[in-house]
mmCIF file of the N, C-alpha and C atoms, coordinates in Angstrom:
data_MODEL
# 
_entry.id   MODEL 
# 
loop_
_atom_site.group_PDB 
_atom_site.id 
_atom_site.type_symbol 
_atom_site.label_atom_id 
_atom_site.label_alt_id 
_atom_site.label_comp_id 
_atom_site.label_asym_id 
_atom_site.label_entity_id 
_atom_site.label_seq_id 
_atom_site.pdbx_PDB_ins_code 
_atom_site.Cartn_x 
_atom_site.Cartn_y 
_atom_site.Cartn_z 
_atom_site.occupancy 
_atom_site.B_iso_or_equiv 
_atom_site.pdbx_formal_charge 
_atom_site.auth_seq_id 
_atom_site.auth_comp_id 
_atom_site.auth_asym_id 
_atom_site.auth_atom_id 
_atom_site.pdbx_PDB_model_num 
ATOM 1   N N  . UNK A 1 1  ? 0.829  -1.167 0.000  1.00 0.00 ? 1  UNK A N  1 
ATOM 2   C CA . UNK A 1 1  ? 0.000  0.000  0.000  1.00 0.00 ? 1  UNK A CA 1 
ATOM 3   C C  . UNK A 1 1  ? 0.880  1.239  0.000  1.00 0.00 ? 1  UNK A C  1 
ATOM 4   N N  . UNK A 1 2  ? 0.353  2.074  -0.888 1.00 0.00 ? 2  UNK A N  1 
ATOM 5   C CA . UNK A 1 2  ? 1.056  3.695  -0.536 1.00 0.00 ? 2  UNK A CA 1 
ATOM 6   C C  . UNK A 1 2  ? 0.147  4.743  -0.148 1.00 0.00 ? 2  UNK A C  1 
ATOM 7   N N  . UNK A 1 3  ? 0.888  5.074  1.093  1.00 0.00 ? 3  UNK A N  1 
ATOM 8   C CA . UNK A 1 3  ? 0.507  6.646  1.921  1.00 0.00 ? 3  UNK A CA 1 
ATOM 9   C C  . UNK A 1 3  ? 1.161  7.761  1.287  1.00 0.00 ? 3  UNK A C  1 
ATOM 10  N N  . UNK A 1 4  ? 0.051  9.051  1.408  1.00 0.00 ? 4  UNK A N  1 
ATOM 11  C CA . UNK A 1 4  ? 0.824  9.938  1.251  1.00 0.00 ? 4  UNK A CA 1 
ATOM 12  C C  . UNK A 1 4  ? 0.421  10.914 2.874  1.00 0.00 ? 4  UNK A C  1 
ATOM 13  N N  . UNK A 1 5  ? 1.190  11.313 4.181  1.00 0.00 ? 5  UNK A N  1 
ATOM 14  C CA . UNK A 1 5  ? 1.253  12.267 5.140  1.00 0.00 ? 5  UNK A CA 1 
ATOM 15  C C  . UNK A 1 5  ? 1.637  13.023 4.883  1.00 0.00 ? 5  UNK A C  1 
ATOM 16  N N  . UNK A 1 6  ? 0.659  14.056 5.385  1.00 0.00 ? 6  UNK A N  1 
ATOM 17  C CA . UNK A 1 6  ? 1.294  15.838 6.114  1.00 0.00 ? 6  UNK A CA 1 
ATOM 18  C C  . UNK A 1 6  ? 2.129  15.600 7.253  1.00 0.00 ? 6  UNK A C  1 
ATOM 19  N N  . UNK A 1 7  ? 3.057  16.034 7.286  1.00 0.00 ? 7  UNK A N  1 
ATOM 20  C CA . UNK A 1 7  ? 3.801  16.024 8.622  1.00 0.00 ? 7  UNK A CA 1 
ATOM 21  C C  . UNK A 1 7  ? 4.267  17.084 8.659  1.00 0.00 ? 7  UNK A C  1 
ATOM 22  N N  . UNK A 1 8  ? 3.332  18.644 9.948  1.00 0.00 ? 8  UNK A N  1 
ATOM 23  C CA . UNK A 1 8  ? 3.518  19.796 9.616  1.00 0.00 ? 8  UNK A CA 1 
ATOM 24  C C  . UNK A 1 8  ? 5.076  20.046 10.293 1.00 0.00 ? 8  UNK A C  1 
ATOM 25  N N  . UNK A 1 9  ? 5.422  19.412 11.210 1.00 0.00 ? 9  UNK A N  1 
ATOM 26  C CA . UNK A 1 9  ? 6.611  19.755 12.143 1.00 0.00 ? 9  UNK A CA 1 
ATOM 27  C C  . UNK A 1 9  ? 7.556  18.724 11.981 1.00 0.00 ? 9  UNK A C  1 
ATOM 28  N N  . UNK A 1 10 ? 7.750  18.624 10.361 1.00 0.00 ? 10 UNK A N  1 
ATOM 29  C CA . UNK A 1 10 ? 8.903  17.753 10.265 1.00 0.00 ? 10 UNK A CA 1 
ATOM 30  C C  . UNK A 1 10 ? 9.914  19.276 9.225  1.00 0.00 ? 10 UNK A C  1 
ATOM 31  N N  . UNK A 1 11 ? 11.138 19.403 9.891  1.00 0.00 ? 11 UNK A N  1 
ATOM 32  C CA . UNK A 1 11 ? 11.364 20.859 9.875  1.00 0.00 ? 11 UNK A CA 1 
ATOM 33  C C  . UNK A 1 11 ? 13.277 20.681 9.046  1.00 0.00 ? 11 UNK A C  1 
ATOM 34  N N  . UNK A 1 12 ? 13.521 19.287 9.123  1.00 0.00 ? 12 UNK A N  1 
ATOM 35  C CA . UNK A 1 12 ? 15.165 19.139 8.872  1.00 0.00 ? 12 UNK A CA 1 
ATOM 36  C C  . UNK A 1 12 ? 15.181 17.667 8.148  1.00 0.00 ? 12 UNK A C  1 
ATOM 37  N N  . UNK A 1 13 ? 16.586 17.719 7.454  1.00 0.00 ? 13 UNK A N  1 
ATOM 38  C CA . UNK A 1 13 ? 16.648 16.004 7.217  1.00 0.00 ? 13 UNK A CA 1 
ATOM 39  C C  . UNK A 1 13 ? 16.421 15.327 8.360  1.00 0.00 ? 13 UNK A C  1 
ATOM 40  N N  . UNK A 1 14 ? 17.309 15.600 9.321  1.00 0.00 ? 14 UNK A N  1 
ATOM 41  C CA . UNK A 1 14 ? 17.331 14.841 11.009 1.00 0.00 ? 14 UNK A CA 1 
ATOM 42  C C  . UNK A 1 14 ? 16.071 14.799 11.315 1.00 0.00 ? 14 UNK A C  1 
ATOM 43  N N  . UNK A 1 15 ? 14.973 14.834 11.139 1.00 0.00 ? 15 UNK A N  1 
ATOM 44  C CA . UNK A 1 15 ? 13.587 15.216 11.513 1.00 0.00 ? 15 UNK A CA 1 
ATOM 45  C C  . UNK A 1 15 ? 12.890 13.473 10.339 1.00 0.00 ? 15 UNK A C  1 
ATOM 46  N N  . UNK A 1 16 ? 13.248 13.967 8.868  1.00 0.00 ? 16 UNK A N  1 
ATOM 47  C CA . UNK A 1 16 ? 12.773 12.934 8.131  1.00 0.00 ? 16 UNK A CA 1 
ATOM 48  C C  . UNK A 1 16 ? 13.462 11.879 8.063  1.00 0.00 ? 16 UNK A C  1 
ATOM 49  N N  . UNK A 1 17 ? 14.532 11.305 8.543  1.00 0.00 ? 17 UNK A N  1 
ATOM 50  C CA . UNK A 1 17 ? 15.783 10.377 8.901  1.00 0.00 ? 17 UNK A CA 1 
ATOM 51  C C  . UNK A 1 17 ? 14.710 9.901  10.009 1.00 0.00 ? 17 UNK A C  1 
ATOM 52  N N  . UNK A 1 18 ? 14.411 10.350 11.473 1.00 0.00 ? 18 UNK A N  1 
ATOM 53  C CA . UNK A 1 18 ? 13.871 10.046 12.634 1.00 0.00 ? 18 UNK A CA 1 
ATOM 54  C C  . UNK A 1 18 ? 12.233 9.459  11.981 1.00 0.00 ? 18 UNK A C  1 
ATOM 55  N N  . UNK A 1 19 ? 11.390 10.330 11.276 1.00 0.00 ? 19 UNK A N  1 
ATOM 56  C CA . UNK A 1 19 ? 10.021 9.125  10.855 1.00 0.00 ? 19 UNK A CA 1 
ATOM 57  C C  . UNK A 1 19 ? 10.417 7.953  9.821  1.00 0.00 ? 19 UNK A C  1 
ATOM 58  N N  . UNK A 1 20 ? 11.598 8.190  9.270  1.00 0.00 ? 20 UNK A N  1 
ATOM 59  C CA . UNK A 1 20 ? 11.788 6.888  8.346  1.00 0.00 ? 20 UNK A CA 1 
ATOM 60  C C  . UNK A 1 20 ? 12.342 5.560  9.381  1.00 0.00 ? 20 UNK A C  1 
ATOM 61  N N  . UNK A 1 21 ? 12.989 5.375  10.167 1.00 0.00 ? 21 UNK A N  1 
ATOM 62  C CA . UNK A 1 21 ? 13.798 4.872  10.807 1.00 0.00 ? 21 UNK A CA 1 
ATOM 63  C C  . UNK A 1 21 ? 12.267 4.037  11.539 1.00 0.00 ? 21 UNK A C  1 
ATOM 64  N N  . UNK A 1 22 ? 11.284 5.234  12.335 1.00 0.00 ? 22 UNK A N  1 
ATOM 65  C CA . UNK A 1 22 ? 10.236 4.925  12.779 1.00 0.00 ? 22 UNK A CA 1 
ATOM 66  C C  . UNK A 1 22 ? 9.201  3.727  11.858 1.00 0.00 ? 22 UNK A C  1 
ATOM 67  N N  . UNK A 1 23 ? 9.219  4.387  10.665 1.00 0.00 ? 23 UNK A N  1 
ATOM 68  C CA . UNK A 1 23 ? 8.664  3.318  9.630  1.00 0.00 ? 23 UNK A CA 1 
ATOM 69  C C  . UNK A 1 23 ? 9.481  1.737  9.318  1.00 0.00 ? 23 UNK A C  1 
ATOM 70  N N  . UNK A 1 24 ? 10.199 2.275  9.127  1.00 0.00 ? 24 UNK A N  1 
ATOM 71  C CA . UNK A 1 24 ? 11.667 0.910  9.101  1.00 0.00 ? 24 UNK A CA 1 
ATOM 72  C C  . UNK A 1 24 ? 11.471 -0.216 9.987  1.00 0.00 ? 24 UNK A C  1 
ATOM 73  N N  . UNK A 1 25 ? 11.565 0.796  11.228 1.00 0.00 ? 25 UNK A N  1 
ATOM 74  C CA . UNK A 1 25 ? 10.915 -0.566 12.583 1.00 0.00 ? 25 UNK A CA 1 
ATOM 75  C C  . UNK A 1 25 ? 9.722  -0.955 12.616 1.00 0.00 ? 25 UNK A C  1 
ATOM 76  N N  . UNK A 1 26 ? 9.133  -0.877 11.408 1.00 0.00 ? 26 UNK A N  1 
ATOM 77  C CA . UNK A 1 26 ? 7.363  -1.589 11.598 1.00 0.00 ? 26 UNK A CA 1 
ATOM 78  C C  . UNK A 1 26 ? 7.665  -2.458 10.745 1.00 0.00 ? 26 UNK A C  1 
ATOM 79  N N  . UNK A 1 27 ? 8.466  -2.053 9.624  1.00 0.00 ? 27 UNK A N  1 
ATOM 80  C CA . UNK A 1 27 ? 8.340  -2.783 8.022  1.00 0.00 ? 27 UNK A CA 1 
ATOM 81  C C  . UNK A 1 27 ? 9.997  -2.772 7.258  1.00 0.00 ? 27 UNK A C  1 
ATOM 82  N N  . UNK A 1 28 ? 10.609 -3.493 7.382  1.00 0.00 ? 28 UNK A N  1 
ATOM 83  C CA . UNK A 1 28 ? 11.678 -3.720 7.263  1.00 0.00 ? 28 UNK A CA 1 
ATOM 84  C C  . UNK A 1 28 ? 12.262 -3.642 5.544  1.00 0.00 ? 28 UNK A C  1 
ATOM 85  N N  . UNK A 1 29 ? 11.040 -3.508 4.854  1.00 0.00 ? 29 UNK A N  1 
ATOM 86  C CA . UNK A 1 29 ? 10.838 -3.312 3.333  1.00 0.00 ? 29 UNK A CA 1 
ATOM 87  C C  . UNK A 1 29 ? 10.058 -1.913 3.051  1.00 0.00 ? 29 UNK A C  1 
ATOM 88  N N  . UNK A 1 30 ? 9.799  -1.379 3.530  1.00 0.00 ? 30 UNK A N  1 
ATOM 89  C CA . UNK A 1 30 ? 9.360  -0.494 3.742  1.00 0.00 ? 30 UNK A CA 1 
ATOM 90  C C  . UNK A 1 30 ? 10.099 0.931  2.913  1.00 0.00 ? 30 UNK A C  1 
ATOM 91  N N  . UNK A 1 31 ? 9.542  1.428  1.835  1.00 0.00 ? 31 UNK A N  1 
ATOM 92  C CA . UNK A 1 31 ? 10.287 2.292  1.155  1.00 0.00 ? 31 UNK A CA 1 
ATOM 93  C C  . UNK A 1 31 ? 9.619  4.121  1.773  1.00 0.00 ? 31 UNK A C  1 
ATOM 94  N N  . UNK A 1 32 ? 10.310 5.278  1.745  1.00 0.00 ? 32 UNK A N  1 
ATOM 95  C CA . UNK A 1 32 ? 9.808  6.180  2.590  1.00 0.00 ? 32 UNK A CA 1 
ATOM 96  C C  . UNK A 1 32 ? 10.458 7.522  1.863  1.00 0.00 ? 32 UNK A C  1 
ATOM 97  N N  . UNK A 1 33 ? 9.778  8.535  1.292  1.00 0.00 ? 33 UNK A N  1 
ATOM 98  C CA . UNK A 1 33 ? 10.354 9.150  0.778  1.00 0.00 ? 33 UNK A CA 1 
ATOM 99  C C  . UNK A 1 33 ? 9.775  10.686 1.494  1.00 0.00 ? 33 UNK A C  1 
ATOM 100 N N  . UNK A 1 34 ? 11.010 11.447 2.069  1.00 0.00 ? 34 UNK A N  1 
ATOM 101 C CA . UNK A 1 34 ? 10.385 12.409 2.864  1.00 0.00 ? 34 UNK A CA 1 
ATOM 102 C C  . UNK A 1 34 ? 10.686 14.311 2.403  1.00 0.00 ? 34 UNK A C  1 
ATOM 103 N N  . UNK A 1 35 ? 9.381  14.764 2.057  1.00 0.00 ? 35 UNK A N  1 
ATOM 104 C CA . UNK A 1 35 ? 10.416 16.284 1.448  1.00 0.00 ? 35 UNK A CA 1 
ATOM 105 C C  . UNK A 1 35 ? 9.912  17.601 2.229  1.00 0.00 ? 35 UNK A C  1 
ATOM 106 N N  . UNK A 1 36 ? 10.690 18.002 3.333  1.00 0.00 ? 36 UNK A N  1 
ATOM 107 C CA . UNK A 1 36 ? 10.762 18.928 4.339  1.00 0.00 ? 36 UNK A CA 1 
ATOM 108 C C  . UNK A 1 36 ? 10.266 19.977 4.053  1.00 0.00 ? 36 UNK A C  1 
ATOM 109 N N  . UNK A 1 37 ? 10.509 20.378 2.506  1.00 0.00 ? 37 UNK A N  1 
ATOM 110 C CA . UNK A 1 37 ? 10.263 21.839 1.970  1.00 0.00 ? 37 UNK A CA 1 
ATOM 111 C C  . UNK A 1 37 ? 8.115  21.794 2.653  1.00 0.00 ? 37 UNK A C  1 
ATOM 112 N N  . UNK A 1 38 ? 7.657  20.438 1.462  1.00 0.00 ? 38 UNK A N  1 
ATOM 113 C CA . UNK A 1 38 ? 6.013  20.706 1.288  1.00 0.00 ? 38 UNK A CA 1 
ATOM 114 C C  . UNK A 1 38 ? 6.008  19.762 2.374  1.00 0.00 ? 38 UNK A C  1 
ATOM 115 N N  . UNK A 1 39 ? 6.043  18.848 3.595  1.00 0.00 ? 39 UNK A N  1 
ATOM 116 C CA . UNK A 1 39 ? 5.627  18.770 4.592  1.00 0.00 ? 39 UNK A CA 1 
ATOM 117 C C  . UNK A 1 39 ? 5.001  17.440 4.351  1.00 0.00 ? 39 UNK A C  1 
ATOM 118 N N  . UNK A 1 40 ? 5.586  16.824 3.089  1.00 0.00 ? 40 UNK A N  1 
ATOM 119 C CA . UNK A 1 40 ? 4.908  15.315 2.641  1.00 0.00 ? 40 UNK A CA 1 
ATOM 120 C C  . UNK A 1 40 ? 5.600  14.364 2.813  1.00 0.00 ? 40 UNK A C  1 
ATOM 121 N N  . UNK A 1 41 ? 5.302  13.574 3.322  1.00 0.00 ? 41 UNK A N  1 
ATOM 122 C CA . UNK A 1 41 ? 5.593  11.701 3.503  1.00 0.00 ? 41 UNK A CA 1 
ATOM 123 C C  . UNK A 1 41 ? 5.091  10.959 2.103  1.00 0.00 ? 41 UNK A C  1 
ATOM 124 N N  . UNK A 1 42 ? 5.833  9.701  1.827  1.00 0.00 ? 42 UNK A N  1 
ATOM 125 C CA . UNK A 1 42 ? 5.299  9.387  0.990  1.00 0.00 ? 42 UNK A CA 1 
ATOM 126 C C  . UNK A 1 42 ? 5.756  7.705  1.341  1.00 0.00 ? 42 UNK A C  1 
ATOM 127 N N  . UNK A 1 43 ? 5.012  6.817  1.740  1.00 0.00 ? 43 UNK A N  1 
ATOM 128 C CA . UNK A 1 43 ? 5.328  5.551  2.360  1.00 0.00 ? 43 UNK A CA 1 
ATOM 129 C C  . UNK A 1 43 ? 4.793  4.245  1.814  1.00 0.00 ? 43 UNK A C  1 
ATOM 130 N N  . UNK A 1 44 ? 5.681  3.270  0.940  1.00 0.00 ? 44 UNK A N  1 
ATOM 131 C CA . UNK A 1 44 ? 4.970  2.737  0.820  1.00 0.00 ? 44 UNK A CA 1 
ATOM 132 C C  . UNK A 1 44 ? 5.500  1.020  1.728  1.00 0.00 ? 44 UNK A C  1 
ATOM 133 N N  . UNK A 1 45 ? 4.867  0.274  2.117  1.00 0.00 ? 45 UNK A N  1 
ATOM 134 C CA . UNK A 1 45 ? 4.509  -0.686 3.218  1.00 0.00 ? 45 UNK A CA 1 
ATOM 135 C C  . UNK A 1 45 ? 3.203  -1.441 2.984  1.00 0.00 ? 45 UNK A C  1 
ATOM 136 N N  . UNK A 1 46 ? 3.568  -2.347 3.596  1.00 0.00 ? 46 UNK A N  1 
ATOM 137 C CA . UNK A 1 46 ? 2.292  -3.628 3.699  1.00 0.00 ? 46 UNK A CA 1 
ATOM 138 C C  . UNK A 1 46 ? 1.699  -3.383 5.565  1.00 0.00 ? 46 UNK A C  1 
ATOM 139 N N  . UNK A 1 47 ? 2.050  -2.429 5.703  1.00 0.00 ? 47 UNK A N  1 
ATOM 140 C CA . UNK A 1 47 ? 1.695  -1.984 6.738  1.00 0.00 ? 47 UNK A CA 1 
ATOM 141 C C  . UNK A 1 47 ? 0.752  -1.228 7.361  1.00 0.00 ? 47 UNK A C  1 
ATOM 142 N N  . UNK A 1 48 ? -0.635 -1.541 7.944  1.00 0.00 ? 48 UNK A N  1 
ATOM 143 C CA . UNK A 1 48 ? -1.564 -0.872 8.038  1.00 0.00 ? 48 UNK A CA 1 
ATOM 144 C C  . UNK A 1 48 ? -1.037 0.846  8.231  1.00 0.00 ? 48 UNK A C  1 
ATOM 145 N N  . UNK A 1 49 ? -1.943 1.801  7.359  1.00 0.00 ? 49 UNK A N  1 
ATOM 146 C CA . UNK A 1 49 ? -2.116 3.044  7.823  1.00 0.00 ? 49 UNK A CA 1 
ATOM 147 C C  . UNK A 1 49 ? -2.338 3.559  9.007  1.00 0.00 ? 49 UNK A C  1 
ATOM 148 N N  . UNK A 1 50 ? -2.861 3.035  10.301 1.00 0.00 ? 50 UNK A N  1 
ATOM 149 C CA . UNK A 1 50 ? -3.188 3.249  11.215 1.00 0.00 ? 50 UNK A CA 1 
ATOM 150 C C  . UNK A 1 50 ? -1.781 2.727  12.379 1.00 0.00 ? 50 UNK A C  1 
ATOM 151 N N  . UNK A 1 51 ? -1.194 1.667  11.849 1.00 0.00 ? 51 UNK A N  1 
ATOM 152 C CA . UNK A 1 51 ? 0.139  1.219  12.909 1.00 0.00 ? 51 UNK A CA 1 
ATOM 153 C C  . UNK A 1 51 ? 1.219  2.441  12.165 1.00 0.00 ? 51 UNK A C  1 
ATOM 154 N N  . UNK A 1 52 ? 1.199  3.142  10.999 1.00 0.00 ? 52 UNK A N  1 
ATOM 155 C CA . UNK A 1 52 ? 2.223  3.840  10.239 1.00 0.00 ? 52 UNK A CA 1 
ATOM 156 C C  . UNK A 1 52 ? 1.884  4.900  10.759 1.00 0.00 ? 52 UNK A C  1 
ATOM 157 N N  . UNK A 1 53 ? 0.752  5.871  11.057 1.00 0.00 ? 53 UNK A N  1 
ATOM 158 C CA . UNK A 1 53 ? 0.793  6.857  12.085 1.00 0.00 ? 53 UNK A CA 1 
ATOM 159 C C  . UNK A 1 53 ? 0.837  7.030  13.195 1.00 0.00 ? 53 UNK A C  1 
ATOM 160 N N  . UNK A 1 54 ? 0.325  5.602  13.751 1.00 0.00 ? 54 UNK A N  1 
ATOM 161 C CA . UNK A 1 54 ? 0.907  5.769  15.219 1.00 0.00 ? 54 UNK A CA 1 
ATOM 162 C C  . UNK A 1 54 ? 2.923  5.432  15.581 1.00 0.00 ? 54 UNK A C  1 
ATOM 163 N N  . UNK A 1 55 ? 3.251  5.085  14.646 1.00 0.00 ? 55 UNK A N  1 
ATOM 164 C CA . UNK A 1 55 ? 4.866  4.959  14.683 1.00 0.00 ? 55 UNK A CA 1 
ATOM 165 C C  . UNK A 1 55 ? 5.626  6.509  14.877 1.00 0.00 ? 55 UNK A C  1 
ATOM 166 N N  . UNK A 1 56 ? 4.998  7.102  13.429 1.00 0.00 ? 56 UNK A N  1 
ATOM 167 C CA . UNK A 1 56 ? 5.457  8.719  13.477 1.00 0.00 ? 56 UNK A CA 1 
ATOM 168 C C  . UNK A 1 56 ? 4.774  9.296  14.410 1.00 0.00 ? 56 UNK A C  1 
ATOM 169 N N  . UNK A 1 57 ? 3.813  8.976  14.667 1.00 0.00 ? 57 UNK A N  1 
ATOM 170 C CA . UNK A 1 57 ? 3.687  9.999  16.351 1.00 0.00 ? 57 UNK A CA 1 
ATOM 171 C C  . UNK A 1 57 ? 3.837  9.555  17.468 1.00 0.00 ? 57 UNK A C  1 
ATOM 172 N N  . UNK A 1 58 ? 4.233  8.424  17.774 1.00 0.00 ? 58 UNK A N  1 
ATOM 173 C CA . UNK A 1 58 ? 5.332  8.078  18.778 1.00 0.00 ? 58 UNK A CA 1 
ATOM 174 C C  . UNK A 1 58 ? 6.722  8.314  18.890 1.00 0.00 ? 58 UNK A C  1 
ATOM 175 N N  . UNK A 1 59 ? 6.904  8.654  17.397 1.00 0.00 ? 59 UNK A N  1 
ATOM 176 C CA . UNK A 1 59 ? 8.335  9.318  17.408 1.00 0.00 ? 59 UNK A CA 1 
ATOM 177 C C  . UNK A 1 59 ? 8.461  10.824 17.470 1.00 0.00 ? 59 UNK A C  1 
ATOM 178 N N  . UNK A 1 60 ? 7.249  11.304 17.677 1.00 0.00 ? 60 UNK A N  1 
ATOM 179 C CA . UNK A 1 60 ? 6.894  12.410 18.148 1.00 0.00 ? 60 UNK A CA 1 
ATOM 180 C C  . UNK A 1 60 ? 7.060  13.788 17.220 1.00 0.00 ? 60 UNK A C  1 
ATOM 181 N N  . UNK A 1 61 ? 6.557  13.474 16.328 1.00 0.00 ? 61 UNK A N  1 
ATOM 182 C CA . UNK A 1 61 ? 5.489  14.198 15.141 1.00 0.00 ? 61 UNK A CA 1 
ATOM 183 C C  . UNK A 1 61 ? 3.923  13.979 14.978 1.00 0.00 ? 61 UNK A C  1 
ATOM 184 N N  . UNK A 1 62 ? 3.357  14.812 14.267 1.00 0.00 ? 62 UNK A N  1 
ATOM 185 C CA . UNK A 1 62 ? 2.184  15.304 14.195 1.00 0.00 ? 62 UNK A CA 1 
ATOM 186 C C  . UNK A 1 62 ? 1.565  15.115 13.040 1.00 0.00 ? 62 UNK A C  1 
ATOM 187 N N  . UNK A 1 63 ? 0.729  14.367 12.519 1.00 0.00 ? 63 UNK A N  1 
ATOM 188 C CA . UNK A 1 63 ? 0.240  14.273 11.251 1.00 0.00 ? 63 UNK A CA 1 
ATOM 189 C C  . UNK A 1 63 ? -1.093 15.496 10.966 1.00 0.00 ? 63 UNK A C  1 
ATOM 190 N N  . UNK A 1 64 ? -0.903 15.822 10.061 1.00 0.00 ? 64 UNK A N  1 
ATOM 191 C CA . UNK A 1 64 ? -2.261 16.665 9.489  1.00 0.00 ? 64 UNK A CA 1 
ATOM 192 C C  . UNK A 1 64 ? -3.615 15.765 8.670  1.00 0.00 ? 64 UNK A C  1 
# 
């Protein structure tokens, strides 16, 4: 499946490095493409949508 997230307070690479890593540990295949400028995630995983936002906001970001 592919997601696309808002992630308003993802602000640096070090920021999109930290939700990929988060995704990584759900789904080990897991491809994640993150662009700081427009505030978009782009994830794709066999991984429910609902365990993939609660990962990034346990890693303590904010989805829109």
């Amino acid at each position: 499946m592919k997601y696309e997230l808002t992630v308003p307070d993802m602000a640096c690479s070090a920021c999109a490095d930290t939700i990929s890593k988060a995704v990584v540990a759900l789904d080990p295949s897991a491809k994640v493409s993150a662009d700081t400028e427009t505030k978009h995630v782009e994830i794709e995983t066999t991984i429910p949508e609902a365990s993939v936002k609660e990962a990034i906001t346990t890693a303590g970001y904010s989805i829109a």
